[in-house]
Backbone as CSV, one residue per row, in Angstrom:
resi,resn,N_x,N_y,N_z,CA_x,CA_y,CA_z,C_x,C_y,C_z
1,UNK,-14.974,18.896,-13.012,-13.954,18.184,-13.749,-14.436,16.757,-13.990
2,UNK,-14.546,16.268,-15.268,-14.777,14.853,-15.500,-13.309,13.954,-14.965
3,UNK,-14.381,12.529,-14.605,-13.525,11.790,-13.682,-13.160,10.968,-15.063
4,UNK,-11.839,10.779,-15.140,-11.175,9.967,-16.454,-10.579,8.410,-15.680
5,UNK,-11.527,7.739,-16.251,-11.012,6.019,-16.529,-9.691,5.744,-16.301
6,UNK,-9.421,4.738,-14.870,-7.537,4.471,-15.661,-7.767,3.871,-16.269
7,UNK,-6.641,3.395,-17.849,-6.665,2.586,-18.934,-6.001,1.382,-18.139
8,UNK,-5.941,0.107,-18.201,-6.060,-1.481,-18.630,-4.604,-1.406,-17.879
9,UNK,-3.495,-1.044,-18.537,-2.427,-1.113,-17.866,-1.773,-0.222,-16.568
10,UNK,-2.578,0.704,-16.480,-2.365,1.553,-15.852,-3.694,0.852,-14.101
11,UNK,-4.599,0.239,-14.496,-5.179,-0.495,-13.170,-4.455,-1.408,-13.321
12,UNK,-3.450,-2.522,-13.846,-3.035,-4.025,-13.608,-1.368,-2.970,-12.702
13,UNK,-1.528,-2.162,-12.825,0.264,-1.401,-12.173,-0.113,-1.370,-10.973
14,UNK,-1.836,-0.468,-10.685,-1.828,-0.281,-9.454,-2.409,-1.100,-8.791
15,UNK,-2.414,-2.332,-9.193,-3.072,-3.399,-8.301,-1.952,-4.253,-7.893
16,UNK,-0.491,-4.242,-9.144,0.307,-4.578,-8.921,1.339,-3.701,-7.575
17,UNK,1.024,-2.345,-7.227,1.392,-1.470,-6.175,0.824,-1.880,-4.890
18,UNK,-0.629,-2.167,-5.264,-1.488,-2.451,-3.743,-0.867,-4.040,-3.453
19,UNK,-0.476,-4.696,-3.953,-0.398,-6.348,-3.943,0.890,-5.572,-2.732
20,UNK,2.281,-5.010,-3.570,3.403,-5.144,-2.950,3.186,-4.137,-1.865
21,UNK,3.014,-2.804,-1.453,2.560,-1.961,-0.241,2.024,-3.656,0.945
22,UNK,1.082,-4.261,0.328,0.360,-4.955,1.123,1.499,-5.917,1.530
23,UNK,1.955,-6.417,0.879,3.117,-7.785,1.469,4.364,-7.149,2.140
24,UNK,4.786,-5.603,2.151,5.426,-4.643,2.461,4.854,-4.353,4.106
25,UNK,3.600,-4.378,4.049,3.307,-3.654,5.404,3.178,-5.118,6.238
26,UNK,2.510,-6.163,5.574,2.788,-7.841,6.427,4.177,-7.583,6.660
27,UNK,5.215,-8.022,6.467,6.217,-7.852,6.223,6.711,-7.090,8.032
28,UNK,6.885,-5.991,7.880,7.054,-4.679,8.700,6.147,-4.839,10.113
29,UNK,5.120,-5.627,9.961,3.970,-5.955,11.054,5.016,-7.137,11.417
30,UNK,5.133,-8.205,10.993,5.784,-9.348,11.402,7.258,-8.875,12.510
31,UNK,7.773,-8.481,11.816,9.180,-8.013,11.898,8.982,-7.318,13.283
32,UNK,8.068,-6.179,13.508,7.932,-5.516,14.789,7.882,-6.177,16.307
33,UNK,7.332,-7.606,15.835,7.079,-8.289,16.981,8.518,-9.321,17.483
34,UNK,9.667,-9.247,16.071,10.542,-9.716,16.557,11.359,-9.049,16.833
35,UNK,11.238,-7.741,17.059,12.581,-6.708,17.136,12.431,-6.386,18.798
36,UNK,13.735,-6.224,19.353,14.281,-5.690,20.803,14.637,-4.222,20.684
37,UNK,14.924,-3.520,19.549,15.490,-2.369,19.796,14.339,-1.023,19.253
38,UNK,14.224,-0.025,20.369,12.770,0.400,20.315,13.121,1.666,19.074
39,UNK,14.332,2.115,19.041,14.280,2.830,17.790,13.802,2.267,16.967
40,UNK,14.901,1.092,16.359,13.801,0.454,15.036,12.489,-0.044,14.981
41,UNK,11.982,-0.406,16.531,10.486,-1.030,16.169,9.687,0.535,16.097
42,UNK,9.932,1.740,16.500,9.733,2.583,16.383,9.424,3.105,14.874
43,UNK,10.488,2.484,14.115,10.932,3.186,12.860,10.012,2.514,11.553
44,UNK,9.649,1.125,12.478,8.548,-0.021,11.978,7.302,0.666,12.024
45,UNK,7.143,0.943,12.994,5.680,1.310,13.290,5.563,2.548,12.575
46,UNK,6.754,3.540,12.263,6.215,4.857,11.167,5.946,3.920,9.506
47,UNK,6.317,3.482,9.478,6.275,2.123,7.986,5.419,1.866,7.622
48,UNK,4.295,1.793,9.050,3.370,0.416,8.661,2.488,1.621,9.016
49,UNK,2.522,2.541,9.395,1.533,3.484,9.300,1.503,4.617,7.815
50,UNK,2.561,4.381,7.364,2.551,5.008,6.313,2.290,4.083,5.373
51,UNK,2.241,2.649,5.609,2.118,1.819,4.453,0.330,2.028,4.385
52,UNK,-0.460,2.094,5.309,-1.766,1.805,5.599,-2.427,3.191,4.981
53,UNK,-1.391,4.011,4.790,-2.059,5.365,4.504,-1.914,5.217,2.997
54,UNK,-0.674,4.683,2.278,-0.671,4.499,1.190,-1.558,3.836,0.251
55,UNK,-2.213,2.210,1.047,-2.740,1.598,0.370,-4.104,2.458,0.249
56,UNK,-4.318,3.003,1.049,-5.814,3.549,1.218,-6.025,4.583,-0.164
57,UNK,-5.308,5.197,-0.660,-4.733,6.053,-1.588,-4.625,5.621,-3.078
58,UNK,-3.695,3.896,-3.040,-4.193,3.087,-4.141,-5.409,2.774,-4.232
59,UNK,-6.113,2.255,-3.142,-7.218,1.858,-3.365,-8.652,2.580,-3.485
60,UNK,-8.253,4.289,-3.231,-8.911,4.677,-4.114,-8.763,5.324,-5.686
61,UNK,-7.624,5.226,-5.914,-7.023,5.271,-7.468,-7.729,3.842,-8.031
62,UNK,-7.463,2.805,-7.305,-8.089,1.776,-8.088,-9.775,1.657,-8.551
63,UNK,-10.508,2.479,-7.541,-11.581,2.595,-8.242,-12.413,3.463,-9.002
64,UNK,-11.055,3.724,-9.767,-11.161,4.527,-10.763,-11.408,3.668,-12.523
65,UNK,-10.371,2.486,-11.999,-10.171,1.281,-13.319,-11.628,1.170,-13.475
66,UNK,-11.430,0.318,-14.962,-12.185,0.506,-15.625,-12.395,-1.213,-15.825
67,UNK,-13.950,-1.269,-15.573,-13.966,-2.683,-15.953,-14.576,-3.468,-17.332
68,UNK,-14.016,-4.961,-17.714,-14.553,-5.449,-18.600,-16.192,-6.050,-18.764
């Protein structure tokens, strides 16, 4: 199967995805260290492990874009 180029707007979306996942999982990392209640830091830590799995996922969609 040929590997098809993302087009121009379609890499500025998913860089715009990896930016927010990324300030999403800071975010969720921060937060864990101020929380007392172990369900939710619990519920943090599925977050930030799913956030880490996500970006990994954009970031190989992203090197798919196509450069100038």
């Amino acid at each position: 199967m040929e590997k098809i180029p993302l087009g121009f707007h379609e890499t500025m979306d998913t860089h715009e995805m990896i930016n927010f996942k990324t300030i999403c999982l800071m975010k969720a990392k921060l937060m864990q260290g101020l929380c007392f209640d172990n369900d939710l830091k619990a519920l943090m830590e599925k977050d930030v492990k799913q956030s880490i799995e996500d970006i990994q996922e954009l970031k190989e969609l992203y090197k798919k874009a196509r450069t100038l």
